[in-house]
VODOZA-538685 format. One record per atom (N, C-alpha, C): residue in three letters; x, y, z. Coordinates in pm, whole numbers, padded with zeros to 5 digits, always signed. Layout:
ALAXYZ...
This chain:
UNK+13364+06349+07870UNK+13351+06484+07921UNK+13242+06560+07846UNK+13176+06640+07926UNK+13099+06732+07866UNK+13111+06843+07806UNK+13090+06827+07690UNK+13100+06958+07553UNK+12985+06992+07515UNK+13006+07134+07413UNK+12899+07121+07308UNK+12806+07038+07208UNK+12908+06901+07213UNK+12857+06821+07108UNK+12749+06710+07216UNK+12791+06730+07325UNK+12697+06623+07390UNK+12606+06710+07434UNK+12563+06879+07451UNK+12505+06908+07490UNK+12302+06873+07438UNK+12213+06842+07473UNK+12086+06801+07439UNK+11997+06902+07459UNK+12036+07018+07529UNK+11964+07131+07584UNK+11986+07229+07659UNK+11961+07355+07627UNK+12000+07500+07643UNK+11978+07567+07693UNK+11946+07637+07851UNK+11858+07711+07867UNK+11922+07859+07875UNK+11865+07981+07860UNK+11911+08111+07810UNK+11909+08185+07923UNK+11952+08243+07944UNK+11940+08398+08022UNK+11840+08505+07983UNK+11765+08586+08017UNK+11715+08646+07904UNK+11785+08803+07945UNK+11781+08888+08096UNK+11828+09003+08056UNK+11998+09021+08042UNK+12052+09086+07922UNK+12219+09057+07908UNK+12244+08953+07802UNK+12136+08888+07813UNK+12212+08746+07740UNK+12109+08769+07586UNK+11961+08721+07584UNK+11895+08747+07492UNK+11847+08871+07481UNK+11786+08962+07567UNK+11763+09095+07526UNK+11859+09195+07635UNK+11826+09366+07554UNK+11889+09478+07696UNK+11764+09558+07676UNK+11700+09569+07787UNK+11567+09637+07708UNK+11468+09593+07627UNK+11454+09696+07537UNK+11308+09656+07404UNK+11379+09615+07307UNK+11521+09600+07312UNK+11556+09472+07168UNK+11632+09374+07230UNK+11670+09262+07120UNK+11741+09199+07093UNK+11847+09194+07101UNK+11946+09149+07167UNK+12056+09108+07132UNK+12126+09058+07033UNK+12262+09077+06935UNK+12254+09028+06838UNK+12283+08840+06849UNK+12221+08787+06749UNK+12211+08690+06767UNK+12124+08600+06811UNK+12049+08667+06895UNK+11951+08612+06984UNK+11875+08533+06904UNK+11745+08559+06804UNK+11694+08516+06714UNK+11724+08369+06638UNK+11867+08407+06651UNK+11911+08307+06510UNK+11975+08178+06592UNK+12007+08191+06719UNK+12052+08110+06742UNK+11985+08009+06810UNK+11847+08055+06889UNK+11727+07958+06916UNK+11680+07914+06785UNK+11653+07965+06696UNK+11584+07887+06573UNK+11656+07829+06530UNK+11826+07823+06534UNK+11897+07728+06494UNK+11887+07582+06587UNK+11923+07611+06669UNK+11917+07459+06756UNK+11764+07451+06791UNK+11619+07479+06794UNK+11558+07384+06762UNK+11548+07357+06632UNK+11578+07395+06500UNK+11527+07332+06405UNK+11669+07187+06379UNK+11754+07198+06506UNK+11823+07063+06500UNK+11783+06966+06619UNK+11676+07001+06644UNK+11615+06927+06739UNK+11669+06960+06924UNK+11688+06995+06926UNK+11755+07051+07087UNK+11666+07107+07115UNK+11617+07106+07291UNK+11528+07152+07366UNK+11590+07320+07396UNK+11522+07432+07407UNK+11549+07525+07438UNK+11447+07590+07527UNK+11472+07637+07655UNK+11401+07721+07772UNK+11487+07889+07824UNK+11464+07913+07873UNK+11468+08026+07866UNK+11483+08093+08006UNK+11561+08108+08104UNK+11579+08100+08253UNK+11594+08242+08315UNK+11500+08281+08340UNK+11536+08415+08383UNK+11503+08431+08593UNK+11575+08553+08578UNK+11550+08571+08758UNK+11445+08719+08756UNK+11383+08773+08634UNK+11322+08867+08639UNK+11209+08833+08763UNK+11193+08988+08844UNK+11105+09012+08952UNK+11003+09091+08926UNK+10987+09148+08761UNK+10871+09232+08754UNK+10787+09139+08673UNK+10797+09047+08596UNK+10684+08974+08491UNK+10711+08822+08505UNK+10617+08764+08485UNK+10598+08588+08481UNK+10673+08532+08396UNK+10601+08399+08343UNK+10663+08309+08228UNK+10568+08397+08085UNK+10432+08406+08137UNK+10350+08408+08014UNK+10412+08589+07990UNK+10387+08644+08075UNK+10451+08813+08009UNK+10525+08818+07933UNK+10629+08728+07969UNK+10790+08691+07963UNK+10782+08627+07788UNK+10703+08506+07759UNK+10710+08436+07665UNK+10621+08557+07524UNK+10531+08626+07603UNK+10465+08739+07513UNK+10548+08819+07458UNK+10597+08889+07538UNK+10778+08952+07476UNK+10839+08919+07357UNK+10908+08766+07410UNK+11006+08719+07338UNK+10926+08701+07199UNK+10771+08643+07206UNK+10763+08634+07079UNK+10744+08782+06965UNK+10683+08880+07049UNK+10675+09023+07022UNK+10827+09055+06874UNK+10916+09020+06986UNK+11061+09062+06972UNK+11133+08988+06828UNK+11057+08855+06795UNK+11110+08738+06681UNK+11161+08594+06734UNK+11137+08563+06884UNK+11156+08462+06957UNK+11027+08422+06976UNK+10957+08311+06909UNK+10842+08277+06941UNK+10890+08170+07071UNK+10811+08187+07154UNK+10785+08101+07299UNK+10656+08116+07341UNK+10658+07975+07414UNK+10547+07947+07527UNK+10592+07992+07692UNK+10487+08035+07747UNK+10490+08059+07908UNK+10569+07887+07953UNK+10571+07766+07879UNK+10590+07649+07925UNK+10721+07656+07897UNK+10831+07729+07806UNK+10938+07732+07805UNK+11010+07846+07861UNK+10994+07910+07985UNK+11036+07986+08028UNK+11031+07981+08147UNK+11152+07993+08243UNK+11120+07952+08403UNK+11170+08072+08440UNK+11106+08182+08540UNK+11096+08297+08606UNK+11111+08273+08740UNK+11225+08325+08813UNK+11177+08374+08946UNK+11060+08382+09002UNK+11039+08485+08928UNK+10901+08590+08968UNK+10780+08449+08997UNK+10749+08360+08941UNK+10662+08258+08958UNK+10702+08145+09019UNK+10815+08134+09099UNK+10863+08033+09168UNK+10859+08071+09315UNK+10844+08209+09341UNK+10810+08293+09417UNK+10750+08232+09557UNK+10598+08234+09447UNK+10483+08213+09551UNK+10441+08061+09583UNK+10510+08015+09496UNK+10552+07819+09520UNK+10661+07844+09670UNK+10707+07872+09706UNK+10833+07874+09766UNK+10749+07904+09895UNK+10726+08031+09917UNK+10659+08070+10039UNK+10531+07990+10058UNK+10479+07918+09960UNK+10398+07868+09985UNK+10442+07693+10106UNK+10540+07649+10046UNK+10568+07545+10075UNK+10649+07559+10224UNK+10684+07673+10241UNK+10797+07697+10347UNK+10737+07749+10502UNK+10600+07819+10437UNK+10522+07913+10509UNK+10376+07880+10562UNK+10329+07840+10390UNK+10185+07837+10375UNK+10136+07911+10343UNK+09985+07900+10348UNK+09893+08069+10278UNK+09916+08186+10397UNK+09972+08284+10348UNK+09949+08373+10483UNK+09944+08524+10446UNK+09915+08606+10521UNK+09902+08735+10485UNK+10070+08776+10462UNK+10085+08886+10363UNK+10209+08862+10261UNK+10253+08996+10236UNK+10283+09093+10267UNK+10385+09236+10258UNK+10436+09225+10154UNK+10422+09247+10010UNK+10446+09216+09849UNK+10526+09393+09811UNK+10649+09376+09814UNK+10700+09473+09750UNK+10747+09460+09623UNK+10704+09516+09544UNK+10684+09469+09416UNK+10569+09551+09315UNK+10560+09475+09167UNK+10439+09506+09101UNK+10324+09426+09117UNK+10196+09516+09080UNK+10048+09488+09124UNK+10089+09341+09024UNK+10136+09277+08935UNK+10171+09136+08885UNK+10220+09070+09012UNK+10319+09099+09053UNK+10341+08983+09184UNK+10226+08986+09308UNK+10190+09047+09340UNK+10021+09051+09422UNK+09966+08965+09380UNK+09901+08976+09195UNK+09816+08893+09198UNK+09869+08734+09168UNK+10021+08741+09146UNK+10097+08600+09143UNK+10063+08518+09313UNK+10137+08620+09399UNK+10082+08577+09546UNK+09920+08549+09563UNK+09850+08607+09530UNK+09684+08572+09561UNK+09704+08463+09468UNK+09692+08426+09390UNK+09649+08277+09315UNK+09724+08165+09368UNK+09842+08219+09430UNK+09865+08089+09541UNK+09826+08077+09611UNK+09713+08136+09661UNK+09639+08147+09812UNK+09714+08222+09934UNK+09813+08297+09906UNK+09822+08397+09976UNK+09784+08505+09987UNK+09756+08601+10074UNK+09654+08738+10126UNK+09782+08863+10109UNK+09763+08949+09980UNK+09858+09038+09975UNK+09798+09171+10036UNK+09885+09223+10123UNK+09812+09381+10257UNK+09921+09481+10198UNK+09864+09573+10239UNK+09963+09722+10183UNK+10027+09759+10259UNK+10156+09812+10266UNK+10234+09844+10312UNK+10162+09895+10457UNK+10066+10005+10474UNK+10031+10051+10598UNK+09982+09926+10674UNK+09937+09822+10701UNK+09902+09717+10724UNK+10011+09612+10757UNK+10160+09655+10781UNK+10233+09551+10747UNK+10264+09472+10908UNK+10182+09545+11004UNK+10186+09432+11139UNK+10113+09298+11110UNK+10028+09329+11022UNK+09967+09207+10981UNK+10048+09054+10886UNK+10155+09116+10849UNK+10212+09070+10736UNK+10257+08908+10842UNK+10307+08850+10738UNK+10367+08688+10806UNK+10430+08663+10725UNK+10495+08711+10622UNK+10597+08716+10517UNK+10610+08852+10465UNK+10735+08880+10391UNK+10767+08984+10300UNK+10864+08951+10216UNK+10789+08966+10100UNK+10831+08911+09976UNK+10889+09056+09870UNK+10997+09039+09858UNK+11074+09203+09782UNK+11134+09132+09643UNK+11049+09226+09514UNK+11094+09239+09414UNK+11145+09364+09373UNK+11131+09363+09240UNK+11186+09497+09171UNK+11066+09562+09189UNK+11108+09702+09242UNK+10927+09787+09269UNK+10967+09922+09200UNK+10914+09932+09064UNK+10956+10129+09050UNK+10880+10199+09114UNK+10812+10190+09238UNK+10716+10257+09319UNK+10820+10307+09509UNK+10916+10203+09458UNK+10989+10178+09583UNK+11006+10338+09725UNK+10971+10325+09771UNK+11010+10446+09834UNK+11076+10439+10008UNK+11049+10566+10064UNK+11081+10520+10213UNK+10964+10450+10281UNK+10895+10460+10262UNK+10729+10394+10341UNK+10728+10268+10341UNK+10757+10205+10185UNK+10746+10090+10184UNK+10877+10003+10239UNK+11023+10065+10250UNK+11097+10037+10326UNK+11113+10014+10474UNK+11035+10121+10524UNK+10992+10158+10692UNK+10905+09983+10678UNK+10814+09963+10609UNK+10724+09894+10619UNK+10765+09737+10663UNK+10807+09695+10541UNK+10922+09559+10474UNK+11000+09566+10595UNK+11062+09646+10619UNK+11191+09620+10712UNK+11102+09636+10890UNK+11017+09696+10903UNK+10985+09656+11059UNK+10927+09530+11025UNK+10824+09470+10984UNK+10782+09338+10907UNK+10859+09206+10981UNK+10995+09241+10885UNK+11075+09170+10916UNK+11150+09135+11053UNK+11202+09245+11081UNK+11256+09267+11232UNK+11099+09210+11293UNK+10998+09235+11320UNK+10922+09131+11428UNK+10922+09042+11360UNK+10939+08939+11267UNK+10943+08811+11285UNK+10850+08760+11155UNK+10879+08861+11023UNK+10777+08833+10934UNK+10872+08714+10882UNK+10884+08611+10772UNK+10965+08528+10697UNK+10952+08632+10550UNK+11109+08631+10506UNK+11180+08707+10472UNK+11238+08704+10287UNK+11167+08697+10199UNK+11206+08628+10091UNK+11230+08713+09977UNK+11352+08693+09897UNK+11405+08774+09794UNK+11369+08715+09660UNK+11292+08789+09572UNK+11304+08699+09418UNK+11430+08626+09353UNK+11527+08773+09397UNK+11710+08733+09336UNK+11758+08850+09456UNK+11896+08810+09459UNK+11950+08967+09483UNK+12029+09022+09331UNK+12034+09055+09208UNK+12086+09134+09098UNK+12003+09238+09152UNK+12177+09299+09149UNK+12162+09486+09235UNK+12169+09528+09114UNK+12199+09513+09037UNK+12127+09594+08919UNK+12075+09487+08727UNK+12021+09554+08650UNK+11990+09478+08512UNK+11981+09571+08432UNK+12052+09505+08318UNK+12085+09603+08198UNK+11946+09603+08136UNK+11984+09723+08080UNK+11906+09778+07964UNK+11966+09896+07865UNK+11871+09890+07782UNK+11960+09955+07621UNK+12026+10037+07684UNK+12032+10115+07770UNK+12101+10298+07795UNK+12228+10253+07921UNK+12223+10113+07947UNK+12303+10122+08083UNK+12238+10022+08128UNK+12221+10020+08249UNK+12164+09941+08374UNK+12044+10044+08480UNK+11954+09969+08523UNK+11880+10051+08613UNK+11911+09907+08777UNK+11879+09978+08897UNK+11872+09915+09021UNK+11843+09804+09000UNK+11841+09691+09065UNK+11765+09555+09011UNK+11688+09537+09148UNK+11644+09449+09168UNK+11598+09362+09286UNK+11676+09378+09409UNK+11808+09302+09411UNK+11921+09256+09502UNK+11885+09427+09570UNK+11896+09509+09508UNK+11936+09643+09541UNK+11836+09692+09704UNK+11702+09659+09657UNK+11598+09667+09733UNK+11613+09572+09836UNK+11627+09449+09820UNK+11632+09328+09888UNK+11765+09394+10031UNK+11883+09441+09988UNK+11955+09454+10084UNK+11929+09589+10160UNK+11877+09709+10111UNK+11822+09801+10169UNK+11710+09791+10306UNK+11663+09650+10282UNK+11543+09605+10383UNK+11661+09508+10492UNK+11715+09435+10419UNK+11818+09336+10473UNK+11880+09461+10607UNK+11970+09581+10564UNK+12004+09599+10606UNK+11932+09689+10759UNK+11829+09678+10679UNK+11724+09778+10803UNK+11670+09705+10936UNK+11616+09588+10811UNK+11620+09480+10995UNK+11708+09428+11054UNK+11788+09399+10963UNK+11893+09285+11018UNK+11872+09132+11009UNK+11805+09094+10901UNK+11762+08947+10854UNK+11808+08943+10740UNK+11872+08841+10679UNK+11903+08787+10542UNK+11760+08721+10526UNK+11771+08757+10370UNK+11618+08677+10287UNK+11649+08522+10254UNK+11519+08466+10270UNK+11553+08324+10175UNK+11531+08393+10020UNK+11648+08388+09933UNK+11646+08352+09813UNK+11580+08286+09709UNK+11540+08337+09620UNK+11466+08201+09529UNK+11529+08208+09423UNK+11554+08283+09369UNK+11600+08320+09205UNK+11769+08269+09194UNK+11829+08260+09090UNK+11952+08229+09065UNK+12085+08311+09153UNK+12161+08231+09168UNK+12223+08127+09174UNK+12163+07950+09228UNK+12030+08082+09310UNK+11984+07916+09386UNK+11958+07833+09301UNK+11907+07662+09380UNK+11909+07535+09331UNK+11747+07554+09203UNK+11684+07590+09292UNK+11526+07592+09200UNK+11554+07627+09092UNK+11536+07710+09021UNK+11539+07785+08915UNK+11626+07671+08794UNK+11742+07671+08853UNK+11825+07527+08724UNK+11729+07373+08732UNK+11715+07353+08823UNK+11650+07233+08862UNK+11541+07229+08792UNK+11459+07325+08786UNK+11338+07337+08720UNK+11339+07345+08544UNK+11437+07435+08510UNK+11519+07448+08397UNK+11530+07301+08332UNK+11642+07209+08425UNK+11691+07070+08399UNK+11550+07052+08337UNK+11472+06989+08432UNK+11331+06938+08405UNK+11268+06963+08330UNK+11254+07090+08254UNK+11143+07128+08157UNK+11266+07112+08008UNK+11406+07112+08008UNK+11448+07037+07904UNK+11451+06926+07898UNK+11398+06790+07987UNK+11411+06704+07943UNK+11550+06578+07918UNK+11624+06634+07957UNK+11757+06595+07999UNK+11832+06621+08141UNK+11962+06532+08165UNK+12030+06557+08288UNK+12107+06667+08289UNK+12116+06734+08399UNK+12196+06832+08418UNK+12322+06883+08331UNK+12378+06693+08333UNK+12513+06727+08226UNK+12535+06739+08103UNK+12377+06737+08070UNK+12361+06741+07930UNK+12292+06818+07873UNK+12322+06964+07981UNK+12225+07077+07972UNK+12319+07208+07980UNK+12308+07288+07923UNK+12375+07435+07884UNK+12295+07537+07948UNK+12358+07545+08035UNK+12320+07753+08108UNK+12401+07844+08028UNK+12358+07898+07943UNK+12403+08039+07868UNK+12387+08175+07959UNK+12460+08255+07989UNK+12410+08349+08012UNK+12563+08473+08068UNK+12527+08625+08092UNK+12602+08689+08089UNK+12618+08766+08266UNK+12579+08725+08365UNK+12636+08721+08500UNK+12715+08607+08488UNK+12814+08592+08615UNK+12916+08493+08643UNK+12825+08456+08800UNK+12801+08579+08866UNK+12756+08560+08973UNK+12583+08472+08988UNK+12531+08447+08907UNK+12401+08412+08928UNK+12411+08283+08834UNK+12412+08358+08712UNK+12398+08250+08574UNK+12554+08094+08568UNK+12655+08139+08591UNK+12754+08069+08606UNK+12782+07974+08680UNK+12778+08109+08855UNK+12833+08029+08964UNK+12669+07889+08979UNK+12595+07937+08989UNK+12428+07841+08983UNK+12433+07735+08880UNK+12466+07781+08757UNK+12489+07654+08668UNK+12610+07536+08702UNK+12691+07619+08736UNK+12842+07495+08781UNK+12774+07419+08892UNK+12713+07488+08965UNK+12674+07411+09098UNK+12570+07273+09084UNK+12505+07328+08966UNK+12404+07243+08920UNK+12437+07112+08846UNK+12546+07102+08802UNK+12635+07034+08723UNK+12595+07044+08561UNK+12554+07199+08542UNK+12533+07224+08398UNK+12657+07231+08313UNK+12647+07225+08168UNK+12747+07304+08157UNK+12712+07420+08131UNK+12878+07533+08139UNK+12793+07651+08180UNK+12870+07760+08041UNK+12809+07830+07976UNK+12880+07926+07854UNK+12850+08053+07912UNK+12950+08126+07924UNK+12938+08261+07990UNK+12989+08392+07837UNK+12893+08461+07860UNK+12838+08543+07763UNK+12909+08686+07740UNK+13030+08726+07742UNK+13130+08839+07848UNK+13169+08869+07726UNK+13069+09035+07641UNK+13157+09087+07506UNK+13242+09172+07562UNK+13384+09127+07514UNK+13506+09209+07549UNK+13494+09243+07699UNK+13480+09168+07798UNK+13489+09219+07922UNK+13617+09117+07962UNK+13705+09224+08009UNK+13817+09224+08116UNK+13837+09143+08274UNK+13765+09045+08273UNK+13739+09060+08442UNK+13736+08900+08466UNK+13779+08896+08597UNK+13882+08778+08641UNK+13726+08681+08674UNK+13660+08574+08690UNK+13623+08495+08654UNK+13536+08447+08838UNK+13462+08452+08851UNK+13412+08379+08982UNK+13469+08262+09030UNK+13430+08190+08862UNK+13433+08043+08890UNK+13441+08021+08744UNK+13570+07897+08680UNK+13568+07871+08543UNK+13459+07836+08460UNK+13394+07912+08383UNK+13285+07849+08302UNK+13358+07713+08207UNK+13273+07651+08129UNK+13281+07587+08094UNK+13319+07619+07911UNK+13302+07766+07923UNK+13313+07806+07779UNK+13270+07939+07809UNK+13338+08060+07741UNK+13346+08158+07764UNK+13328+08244+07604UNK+13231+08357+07555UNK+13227+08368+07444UNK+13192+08485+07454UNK+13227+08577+07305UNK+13205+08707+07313UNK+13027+08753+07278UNK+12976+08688+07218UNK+12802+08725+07225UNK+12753+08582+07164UNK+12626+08565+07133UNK+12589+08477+07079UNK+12651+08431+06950UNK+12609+08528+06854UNK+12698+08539+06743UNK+12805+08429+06740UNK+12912+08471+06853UNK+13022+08321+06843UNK+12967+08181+06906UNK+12887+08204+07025UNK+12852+08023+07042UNK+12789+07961+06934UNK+12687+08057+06846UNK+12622+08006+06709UNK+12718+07969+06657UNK+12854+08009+06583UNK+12946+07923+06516UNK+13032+07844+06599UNK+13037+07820+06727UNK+13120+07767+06780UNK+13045+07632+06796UNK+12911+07641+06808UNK+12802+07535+06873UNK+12824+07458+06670UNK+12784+07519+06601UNK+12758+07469+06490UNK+12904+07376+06431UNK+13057+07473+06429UNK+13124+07383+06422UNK+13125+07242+06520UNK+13069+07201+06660UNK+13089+07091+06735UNK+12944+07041+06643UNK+12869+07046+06623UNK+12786+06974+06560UNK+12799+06922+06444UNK+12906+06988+06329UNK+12955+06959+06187UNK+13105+06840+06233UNK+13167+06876+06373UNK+13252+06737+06356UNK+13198+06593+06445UNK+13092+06611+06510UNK+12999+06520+06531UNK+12930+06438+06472UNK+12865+06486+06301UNK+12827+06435+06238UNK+12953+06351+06154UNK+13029+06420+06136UNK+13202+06380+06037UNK+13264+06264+06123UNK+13242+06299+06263UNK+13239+06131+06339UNK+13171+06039+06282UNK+13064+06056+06285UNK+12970+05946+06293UNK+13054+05845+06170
């Protein structure tokens, strides 16, 4: 059976799990530099819709998490792989930041502005702090004629230090509900995002750890994946989607919980 002690590789959550905002989480720090300096692969899995891998990896190292853009798998950049493969290059209704535009143009898709959106042949909705009614009117007729329809994630909302602000999902169903089309998905729970994860640790699924603090994205997506899955819930009350595989109050405890399965692993040997 799959435990901590067989686990070979980790991949993180980053908003909730490693940061809320402009810090750290406690723990965060100590517990990636612990398991690689025991050799374990560590990546970093996020469904963020406003920044890439490389933004993303700039951050973390900012913060005391040194990373590469190569250990970090984003939504936000699986994006324009997706529509690309599903669609092709095509003119593209990008709700979102001027970053996802130019993510869409380097895949060879043609990003048009909202007033322009008869032109569109996709509409692609991230997190936009620009969001308004225009660009809603826009996205959502788009869609209703027959644009193809794609969500980074739906998380209706993401923490940060003061609370939570709107997330993605939030926007995504506001358009949903205007045309009357469900989006194709890219971001977590879906298959991509772990799959890709699997792959860039270097190990099988079952020998891979989704950390993170949704049940709905990070959990239910990892079980499906056949990860195992550690769900991240300080002092929260609340009945369970789907059984994680290990359930912990912040990092702080999987660091000693991970470290004791590694101290009676070795006492095996």
């Amino acid at each position: 059976m799959t435990s901590l002690r067989t686990i070979r590789g980790f991949a993180f959550d980053l908003d909730g799990t490693i940061w809320a905002g402009p810090r750290l989480l406690p723990g965060a720090a100590e517990i990636v530099a612990a398991m690689r300096d025991a050799g374990l692969a560590v990546v970093f899995a996020s469904n963020s819709s406003r920044k890439g891998a490389t933004a993303l990896a700039r951050e973390l190292t900012r913060l005391g998490v040194p990373a590469t853009a190569a250990e970090v798998v984003a939504a936000f950049d699986l994006t324009a792989a997706e529509l690309l493969e599903r669609v092709g290059p095509v003119p593209v209704l990008a709700i979102g930041t001027d970053d996802l535009s130019d993510s869409l143009a380097d895949a060879g898709h043609t990003p048009i502005p909202p007033e322009r959106w008869t032109e569109a042949r996709a509409v692609v909705v991230a997190n936009d702090p620009m969001f308004d009614f225009g660009r809603l009117r826009a996205a959502s007729r788009a869609v209703a004629a027959g644009a193809a329809f794609f969500a980074v994630n739906l998380d209706a909302r993401y923490p940060v230090s003061d609370g939570f602000d709107p997330g993605c999902g939030a926007l995504v169903e506001a358009v949903a509900t205007a045309s009357r089309v469900r989006p194709i998905v890219v971001g977590k729970p879906h298959p991509r995002l772990f799959e890709e994860a699997v792959a860039r640790l270097g190990c099988s699924a079952a020998e891979a750890a989704m950390v993170g603090d949704s049940q709905a994205s990070d959990i239910v997506g990892g079980r499906a994946a056949g990860m195992f899955t550690v769900w991240v819930a300080p002092h929260e009350d609340v009945p369970a989607l789907v059984e994680p595989s290990l359930a912990v109050d912040g990092l702080p405890d999987l660091l000693r919980l991970w470290r004791e399965a590694a101290e009676g692993a070795s006492s095996a040997r």
